[in-house]
C-alpha positions as CSV (number, residue, x, y, z in Angstrom):
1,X,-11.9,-8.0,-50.0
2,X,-13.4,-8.6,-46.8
3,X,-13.6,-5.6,-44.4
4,X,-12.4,-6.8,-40.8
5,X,-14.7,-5.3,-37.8
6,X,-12.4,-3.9,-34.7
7,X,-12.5,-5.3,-31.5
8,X,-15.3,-4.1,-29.2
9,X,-14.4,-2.9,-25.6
10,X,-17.1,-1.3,-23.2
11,X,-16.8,2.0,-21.1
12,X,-13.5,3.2,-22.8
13,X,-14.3,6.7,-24.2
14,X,-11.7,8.4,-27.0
15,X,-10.9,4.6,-28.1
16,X,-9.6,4.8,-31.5
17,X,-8.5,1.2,-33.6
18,X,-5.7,1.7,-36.4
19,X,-6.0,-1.2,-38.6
20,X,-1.8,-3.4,-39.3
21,X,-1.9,-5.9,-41.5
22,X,-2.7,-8.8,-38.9
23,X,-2.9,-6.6,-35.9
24,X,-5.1,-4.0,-34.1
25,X,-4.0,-1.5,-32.5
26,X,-5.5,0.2,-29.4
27,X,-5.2,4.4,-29.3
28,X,-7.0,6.2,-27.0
29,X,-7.3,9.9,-28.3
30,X,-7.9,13.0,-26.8
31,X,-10.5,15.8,-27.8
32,X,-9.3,17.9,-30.8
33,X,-10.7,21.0,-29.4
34,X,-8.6,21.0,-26.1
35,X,-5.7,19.1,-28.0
36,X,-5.6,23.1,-29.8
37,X,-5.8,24.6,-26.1
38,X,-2.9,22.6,-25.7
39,X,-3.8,19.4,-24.5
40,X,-1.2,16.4,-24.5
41,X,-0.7,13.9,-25.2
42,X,-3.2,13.9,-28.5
43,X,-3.3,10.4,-28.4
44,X,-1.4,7.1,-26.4
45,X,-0.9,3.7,-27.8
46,X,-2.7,1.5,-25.4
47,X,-2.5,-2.5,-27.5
48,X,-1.3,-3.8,-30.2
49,X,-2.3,-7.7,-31.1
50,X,-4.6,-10.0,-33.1
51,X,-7.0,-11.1,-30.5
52,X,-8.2,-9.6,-27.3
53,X,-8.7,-11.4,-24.4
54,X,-11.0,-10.1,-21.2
55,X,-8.0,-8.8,-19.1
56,X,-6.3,-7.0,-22.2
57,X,-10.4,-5.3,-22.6
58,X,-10.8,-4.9,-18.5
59,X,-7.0,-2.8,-18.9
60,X,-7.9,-0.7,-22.3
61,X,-11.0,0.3,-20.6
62,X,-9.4,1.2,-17.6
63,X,-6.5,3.1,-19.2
64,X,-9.4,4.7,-21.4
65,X,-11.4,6.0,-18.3
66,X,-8.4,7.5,-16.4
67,X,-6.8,9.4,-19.4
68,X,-10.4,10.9,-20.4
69,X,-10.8,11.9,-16.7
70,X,-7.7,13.7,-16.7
71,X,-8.1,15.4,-20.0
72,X,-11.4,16.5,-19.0
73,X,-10.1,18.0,-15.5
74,X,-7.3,19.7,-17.6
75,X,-10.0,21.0,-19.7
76,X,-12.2,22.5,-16.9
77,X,-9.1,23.7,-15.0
78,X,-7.9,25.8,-18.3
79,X,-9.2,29.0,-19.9
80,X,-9.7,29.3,-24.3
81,X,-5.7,29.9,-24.3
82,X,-4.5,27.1,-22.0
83,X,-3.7,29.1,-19.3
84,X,-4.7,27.8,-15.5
85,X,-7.6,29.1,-14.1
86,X,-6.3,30.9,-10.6
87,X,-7.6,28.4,-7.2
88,X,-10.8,29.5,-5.6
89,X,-12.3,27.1,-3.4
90,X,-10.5,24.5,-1.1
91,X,-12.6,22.2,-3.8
92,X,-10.1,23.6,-6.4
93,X,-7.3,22.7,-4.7
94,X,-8.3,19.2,-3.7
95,X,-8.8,18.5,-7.4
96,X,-5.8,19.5,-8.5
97,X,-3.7,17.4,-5.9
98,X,-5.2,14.4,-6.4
99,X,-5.0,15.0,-10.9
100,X,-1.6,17.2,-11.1
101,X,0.9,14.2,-12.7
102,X,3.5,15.9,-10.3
103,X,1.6,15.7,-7.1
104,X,3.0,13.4,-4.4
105,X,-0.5,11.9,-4.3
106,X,0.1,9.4,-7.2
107,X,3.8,8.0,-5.2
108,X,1.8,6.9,-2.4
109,X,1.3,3.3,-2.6
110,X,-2.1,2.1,-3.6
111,X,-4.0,1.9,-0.2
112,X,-2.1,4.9,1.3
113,X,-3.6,6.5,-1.9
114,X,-7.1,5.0,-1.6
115,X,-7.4,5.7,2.1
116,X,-5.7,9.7,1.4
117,X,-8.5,9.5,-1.1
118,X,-11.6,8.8,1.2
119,X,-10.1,11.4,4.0
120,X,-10.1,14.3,0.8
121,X,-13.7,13.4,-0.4
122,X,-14.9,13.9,3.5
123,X,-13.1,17.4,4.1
124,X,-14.2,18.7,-0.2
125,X,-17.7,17.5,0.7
126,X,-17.9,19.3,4.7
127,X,-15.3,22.6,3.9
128,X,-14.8,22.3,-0.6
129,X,-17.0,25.1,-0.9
130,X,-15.2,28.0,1.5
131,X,-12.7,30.4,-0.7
132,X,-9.0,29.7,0.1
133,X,-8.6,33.6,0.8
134,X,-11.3,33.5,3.5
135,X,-9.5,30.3,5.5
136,X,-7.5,31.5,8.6
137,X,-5.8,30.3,11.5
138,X,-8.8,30.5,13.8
139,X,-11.2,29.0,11.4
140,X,-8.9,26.3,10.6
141,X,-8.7,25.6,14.4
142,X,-12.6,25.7,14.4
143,X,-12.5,23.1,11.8
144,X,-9.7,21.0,13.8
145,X,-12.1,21.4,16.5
146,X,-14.9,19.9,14.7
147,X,-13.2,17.0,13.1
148,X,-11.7,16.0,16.4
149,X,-15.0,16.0,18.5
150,X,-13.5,19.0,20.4
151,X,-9.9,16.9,21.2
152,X,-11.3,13.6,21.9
153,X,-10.9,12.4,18.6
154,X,-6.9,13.1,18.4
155,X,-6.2,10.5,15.8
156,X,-8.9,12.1,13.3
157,X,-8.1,15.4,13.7
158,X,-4.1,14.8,13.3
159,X,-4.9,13.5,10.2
160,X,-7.3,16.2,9.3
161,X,-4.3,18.4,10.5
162,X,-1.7,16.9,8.1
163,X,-3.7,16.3,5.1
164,X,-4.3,20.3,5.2
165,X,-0.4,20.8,5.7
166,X,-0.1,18.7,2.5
167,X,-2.6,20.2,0.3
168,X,-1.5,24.0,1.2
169,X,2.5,23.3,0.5
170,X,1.2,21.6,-2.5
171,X,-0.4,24.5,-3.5
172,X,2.4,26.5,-2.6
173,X,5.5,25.1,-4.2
174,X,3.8,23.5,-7.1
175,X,1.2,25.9,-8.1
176,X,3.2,29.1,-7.2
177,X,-0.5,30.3,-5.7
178,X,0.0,33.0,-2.8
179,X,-2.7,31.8,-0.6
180,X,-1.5,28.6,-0.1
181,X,1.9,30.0,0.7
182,X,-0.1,31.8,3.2
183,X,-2.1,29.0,5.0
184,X,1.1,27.1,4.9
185,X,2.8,29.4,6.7
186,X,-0.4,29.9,8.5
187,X,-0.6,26.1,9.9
188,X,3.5,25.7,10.7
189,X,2.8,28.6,13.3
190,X,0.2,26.6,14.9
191,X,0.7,23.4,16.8
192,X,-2.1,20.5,17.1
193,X,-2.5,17.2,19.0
194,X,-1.0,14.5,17.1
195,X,-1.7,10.8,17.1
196,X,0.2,9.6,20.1
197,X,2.4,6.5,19.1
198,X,1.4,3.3,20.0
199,X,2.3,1.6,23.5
200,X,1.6,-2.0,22.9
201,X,3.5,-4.8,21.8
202,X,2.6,-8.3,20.8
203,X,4.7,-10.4,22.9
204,X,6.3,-14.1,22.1
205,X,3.2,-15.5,24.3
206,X,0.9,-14.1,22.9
207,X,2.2,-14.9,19.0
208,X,2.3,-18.6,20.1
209,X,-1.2,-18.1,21.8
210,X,-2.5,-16.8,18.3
211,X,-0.9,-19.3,16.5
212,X,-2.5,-22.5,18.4
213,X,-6.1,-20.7,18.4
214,X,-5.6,-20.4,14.3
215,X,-4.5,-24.3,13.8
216,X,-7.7,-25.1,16.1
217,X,-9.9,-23.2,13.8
218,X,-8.3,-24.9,10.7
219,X,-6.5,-22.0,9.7
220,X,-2.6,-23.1,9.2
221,X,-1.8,-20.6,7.2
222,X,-2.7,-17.4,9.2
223,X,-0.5,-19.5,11.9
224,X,2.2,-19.0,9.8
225,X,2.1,-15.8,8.9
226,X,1.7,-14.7,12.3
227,X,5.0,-16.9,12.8
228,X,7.2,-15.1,10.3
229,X,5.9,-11.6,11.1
230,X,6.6,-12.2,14.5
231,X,10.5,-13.9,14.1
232,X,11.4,-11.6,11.1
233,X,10.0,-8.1,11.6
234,X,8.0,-8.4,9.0
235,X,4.9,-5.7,8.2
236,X,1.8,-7.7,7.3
237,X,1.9,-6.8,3.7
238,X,5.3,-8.0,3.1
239,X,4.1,-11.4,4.1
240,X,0.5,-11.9,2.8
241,X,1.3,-9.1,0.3
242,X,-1.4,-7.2,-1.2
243,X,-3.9,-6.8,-3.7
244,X,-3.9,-3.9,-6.1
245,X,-5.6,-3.1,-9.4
246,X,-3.6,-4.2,-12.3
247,X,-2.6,-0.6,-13.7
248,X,-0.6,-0.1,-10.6
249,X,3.4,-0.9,-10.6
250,X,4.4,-4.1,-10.1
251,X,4.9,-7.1,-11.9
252,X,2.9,-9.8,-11.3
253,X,1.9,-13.7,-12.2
254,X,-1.0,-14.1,-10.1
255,X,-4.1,-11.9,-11.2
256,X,-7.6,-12.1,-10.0
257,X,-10.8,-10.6,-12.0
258,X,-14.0,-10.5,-9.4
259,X,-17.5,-9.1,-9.5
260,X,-17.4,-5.7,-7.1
261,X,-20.5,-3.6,-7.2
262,X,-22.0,-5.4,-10.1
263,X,-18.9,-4.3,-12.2
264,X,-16.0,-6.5,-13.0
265,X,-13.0,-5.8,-11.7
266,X,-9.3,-7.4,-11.9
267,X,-6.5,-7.2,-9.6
268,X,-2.9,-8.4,-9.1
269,X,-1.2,-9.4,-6.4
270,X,2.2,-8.1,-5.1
271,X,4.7,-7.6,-2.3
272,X,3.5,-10.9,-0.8
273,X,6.7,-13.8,0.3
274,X,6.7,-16.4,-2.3
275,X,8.4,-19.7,-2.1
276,X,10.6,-19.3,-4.6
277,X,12.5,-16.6,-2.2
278,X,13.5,-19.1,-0.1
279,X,16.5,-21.4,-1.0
280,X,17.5,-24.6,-0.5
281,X,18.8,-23.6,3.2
282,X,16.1,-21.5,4.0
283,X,17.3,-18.4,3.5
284,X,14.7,-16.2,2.7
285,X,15.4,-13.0,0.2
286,X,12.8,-10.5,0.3
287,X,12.3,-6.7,-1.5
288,X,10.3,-5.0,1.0
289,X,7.0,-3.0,0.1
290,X,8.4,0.5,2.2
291,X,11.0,1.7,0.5
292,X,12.4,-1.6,-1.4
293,X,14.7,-2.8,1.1
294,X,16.7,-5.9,0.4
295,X,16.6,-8.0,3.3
296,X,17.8,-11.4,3.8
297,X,16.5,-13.9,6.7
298,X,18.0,-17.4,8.0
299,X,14.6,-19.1,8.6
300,X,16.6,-21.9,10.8
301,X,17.3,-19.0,13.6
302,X,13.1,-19.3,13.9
303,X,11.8,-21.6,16.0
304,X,8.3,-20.5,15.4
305,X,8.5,-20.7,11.6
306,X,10.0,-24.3,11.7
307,X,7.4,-25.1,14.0
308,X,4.8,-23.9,11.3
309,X,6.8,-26.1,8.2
310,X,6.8,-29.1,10.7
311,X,3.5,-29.1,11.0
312,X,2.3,-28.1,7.1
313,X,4.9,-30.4,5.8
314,X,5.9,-32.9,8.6
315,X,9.7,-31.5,7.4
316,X,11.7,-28.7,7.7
317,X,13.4,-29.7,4.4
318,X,12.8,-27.1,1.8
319,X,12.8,-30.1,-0.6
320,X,9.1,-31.0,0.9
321,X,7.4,-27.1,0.6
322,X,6.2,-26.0,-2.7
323,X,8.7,-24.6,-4.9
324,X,6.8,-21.9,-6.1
325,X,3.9,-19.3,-5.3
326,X,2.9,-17.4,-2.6
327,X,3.4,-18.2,0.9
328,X,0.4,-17.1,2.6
329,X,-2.7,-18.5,0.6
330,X,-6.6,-18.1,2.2
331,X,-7.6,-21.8,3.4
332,X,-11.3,-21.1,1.7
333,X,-9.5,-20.6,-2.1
334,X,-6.0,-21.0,-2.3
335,X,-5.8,-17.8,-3.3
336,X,-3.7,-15.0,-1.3
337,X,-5.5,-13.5,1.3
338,X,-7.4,-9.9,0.7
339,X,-6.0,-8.1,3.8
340,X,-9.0,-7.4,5.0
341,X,-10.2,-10.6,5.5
342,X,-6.5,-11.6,6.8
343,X,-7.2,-9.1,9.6
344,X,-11.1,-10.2,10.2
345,X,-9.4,-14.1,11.0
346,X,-6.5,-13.0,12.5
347,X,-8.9,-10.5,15.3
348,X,-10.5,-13.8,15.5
349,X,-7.8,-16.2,16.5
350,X,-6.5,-13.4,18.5
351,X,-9.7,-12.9,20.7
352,X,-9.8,-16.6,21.4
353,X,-6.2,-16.9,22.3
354,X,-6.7,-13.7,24.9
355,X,-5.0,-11.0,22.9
356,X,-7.0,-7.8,24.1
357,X,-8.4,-5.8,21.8
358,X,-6.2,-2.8,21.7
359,X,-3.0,-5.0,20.4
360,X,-3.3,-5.2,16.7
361,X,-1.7,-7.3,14.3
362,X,0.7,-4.2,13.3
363,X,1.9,-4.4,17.1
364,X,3.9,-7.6,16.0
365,X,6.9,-5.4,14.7
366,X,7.2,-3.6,17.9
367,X,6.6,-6.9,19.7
368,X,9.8,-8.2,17.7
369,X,12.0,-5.4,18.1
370,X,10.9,-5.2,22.1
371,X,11.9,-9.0,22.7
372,X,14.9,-8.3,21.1
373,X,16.2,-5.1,22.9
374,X,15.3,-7.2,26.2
375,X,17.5,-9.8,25.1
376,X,20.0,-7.6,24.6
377,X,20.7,-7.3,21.4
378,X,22.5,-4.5,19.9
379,X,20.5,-1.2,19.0
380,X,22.3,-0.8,15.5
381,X,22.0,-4.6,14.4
382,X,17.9,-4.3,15.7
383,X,17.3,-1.2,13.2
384,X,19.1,-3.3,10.6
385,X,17.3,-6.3,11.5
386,X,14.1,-4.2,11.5
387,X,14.8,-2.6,8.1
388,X,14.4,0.7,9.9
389,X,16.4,4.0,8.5
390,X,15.7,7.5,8.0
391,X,14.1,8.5,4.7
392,X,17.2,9.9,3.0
393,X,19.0,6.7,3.9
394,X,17.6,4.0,0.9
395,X,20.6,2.0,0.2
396,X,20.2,-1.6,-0.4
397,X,21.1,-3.9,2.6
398,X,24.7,-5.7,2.3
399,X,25.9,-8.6,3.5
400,X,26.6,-7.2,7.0
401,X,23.0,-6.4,7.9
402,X,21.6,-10.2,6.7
403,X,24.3,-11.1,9.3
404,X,23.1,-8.5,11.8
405,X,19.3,-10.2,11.4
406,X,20.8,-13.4,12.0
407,X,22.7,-12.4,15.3
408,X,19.3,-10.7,16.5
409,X,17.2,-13.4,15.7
410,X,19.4,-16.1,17.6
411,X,19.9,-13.8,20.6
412,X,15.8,-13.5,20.7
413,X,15.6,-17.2,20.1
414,X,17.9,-17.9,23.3
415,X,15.9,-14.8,25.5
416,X,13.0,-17.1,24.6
417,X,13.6,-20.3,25.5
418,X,17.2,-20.5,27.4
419,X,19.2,-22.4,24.9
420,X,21.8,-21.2,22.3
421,X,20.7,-22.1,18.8
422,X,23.0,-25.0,17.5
């Protein structure tokens, strides 16, 4: 009988094969001595099939990686009977927040996460080192001080602010440790300079400006994205959507494996419009990314996104636009864009068309909701329109608000150009 060699994956450490009788199967396992400390889980079921195919290797490798890191972590956080070593450092603390399974770092979406992440590695590698029991309220002003360029710097150093907040009450209320109770308590009686919200606003002018410098540069579809951001309310990531790595939630049919680094890396996209949202009478039905909101949007109440199909299609019959796929696609690929070089065209387009510098693509929301305040719209129809609510307030959008977004988008329509919508 012929012995059958398991599959061979790269970079996944404590990857274990169990041998069915026409199937692998993928464990990953953990180390024996801390599984007696009390490590768990001993082992996790990663695959189970007959062949493997690059992405199903790309994911067991990944999976591999992120459950050795944590077992090692739990391992070096952990004296010989289990027990949790007490916090020291600032370092300590910033370790355990981003690796505790319970933190509120892992709900953050990906690039919240990822750009949380950067902040933490700059204040571990500048403060890591300094004891918790020797912080204060006048060194942590020294430090605010210092990461805000003495006050000019407000942005960075409300962030600096915040992310200290969330660390000590982590350390506080999950970790039951006393001197993050301390500094918690410590920050609340102290008061810094926040980021000042924003004061500009993408007008209607300026979106149609945007969209005629991105069809001269041959760029249709950042045109229309710019269009339904601007009629809808839309944030940019609910239209172009986004691309995260494929362990992340979210289900996905359009997955992407490129070179980064010299390493090999594969992606999904999610959150992005597809066409297939958008029914025969245009009405488009949409989850959004910030706290799953169904919303539903009569594209005929938007001039500029009709404008956009006329021109791509030479129709505004959803009977001549693809029936299925993302919306947004980069003109290079015909892939969806990477945001960031979504925002390197659209800063682009916007220069030309006179957009100054200090109005962003993420001022289109506030541009949106401006117009339609001016034009008088209801306050209560515009936060429903706008998907805006408080954070206890996550119920899923009925019938009412799609017909609230439809009464603010024709009023904004007729503010615009003088004529009721037909």
């Amino acid at each position: 009988m012929t012995e059958r060699t398991p599959p061979r994956v790269e970079d996944a450490p404590g990857l274990v094969w169990r041998e069915r009788k026409k199937t692998w199967v993928a464990y990953w396992q953990a180390r024996s001595d801390l599984v007696k400390r009390g490590y768990a889980p001993g082992a996790k079921k990663l695959w189970e099939g007959a062949e493997l195919d690059e992405t199903d290797k790309l994911e067991i490798s990944s999976q591999c990686q992120e459950l050795q890191s944590t077992m090692l972590i739990w391992g070096r956080e952990r004296d010989a009977g289990g027990k949790l070593f007490p916090l020291v450092t600032l370092h300590n603390l910033i370790e355990k927040y981003q690796n505790d399974p319970d933190s509120a770092f892992h709900k953050k979406q990906y690039e919240a996460r990822q750009g949380r992440a950067a902040l933490l590695k700059r204040i571990d590698k500048r403060f890591g080192d300094v004891m918790l029991a020797e912080i204060g309220g006048r060194m942590i002003l020294s430090w605010y001080k210092e990461w805000s360029d003495n006050g000019q710097k407000v942005s960075a150093g409300g962030a600096f602010i915040a992310t200290l907040r969330t660390l000590f009450r982590f350390g506080a209320g999950l970790l039951d440790d006393r001197e993050c109770a301390r500094l918690a308590e410590t920050l609340s009686s102290q008061s810094y300079k926040g980021t000042k919200p924003r004061e500009v606003a993408l007008s209607a002018a300026q979106a149609i400006a945007i969209r005629q410098a991105a069809h001269e540069r041959g760029w249709p579809f950042i045109a229309l994205a710019q269009a339904i951001q601007f009629e809808c309310t839309l944030r940019q990531k609910d239209v172009i959507g986004q691309w995260v790595p494929v362990k992340e939630p979210g289900v996905s049919d359009v997955i992407q494996t490129k070179k980064f680094k010299g390493q090999k890396k594969t992606k999904k996209w999610i959150t992005g419009l597809r066409w297939e949202r958008i029914d025969e009478n245009l009405i488009l039905r949409h989850v959004t990314s910030k706290r799953n909101k169904k919303i539903e949007v009569d594209l005929k109440l938007a001039p500029m996104v009709m404008e956009e199909f006329q021109i791509m299609f030479g129709s505004t019959d959803r009977a001549a636009m693809p029936a299925s796929g993302p919306v947004i696609l980069c003109e290079v690929n015909a892939w969806p864009y990477y945001n960031t070089e979504f925002r390197r065209k659209w800063r682009k387009v916007a220069t030309a068309a006179g957009v100054p510098k200090s109005v962003k693509n993420m001022d289109t929301r506030s541009g949106a909701i401006t117009e339609a305040a001016e034009a008088g719209a209801d306050l209560e129809k515009i936060r429903k329109a706008a998907t805006h609510s408080n954070v206890a307030q996550t119920q899923n959008y009925s019938r009412n608000d799609a017909k609230a977004a439809a009464e603010v988008m024709a009023i904004r329509a007729q503010h615009r150009t003088g004529r009721k919508p037909e």
